[in-house]
N, C-alpha and C positions, 0 to 999 in steps of 0.2 A: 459356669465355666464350660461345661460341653456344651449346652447351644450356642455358644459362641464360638466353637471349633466346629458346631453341625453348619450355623449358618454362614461361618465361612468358607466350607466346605463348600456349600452349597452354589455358595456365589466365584468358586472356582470351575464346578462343574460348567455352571452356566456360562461362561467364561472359553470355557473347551472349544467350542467351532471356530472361534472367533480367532483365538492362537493357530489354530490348525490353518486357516485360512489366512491369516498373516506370513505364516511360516513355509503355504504354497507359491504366496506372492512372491516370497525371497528368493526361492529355489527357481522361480522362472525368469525372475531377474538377472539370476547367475547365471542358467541359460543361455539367455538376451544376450549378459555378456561375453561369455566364452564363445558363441556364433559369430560376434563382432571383433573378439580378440584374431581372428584366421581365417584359413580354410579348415574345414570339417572332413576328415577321412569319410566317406559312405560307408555303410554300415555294412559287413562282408569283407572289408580291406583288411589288412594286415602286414606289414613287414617280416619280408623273408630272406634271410640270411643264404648266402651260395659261393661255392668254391670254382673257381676259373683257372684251369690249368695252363703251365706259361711252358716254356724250354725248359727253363733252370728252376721255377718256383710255381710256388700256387697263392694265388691271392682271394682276398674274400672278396664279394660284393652282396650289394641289400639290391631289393625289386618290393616295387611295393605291390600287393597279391590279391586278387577282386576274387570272388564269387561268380559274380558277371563279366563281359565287356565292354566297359565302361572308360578305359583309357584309351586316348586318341592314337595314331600312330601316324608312319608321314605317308599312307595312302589315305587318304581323305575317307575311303568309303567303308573300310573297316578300321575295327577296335579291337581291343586287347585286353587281355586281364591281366597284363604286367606293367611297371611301370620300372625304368630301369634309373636306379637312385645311384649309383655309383659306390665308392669306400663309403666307409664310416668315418663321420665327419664333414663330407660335401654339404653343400647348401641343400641340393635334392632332400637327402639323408633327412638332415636336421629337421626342414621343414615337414616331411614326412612323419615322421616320430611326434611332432608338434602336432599334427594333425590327428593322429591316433589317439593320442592322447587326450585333445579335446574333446574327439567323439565318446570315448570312455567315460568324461568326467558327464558329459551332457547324459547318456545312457543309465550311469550312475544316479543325476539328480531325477532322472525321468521316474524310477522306478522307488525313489523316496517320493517322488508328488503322489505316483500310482498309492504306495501305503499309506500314505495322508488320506487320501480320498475314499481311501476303503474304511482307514479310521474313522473318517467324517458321519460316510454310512451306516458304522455301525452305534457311533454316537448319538446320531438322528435315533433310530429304531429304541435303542435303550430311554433315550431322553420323551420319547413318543410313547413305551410301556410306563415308567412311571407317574406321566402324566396321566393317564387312565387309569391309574389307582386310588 
C-alpha cells in the first residue's frame, strides 16, 4: 500500500512542469484576452477625482492621470498627462475605469506567470538534485 501512494506520488511530481506550464498557457490566454476585450490604461495612469467650483455649487469631475505625457491635446505638438473624463457616469468615465481595470487584471496575471516561472525553476533544480542521488 505505500509504494503505491510512493509511486504515485512520484508520477505526480513528475507531472509538476507539465501543469505548471499548462496553467502559464491559460493565464496568457486570459491575457490575449483582456488586450482584445479594449483599450489598456498605460501603466502609470490612473483616475483622479477633482472638485470644480461653480457660483451657486461645486461639482465633481474625474481626469484620467499619466506619469508621463502621453495624452494628446488639440495642439498637435504637445501632450499632457491629463485626460479630462467628465462626471461620473460619461462614456469617457466608464471607458476609462474599463481600461484601468484591464490593465490591473493583465498586471495581476503577469506576476502569477512571473511565480509559475520561478516555481518551474526551482522544480528543475530539486528534480536535477534528486536525480544525482
Amino acid at each position: 500500500m505505500v509504494k503505491k501512494q510512493r509511486n504515485k506520488q512520484k508520477a505526480e511530481e513528475i507531472d509538476y512542469p507539465n501543469n505548471i506550464a499548462k496553467l502559464i498557457a491559460i493565464y496568457q490566454q486570459q491575457i490575449n484576452d483582456i488586450m482584445e476585450s479594449g483599450e489598456v490604461a498605460s501603466p502609470g495612469c490612473w483616475i483622479v477625482r477633482y472638485q470644480a467650483r461653480g457660483r451657486k455649487a461645486s461639482y465633481w469631475y474625474y481626469k484620467l492621470h499619466s506619469t508621463e505625457k502621453i495624452f494628446t491635446t488639440r495642439n498637435p505638438d504637445i501632450n499632457s498627462k491629463y485626460k479630462h473624463l467628465g462626471k461620473a457616469g460619461s462614456p469617457a468615465y466608464l471607458d476609462a475605469v474599463a481600461s484601468v481595470l484591464r490593465r490591473a487584471q493583465i498586471e495581476g496575471l503577469e506576476r502569477a506567470i512571473q511565480t509559475l516561472k520561478s516555481g518551474l525553476i526551482d522544480l528543475a533544480d530539486e528534480m536535477e538534485r534528486t536525480q544525482k542521488k
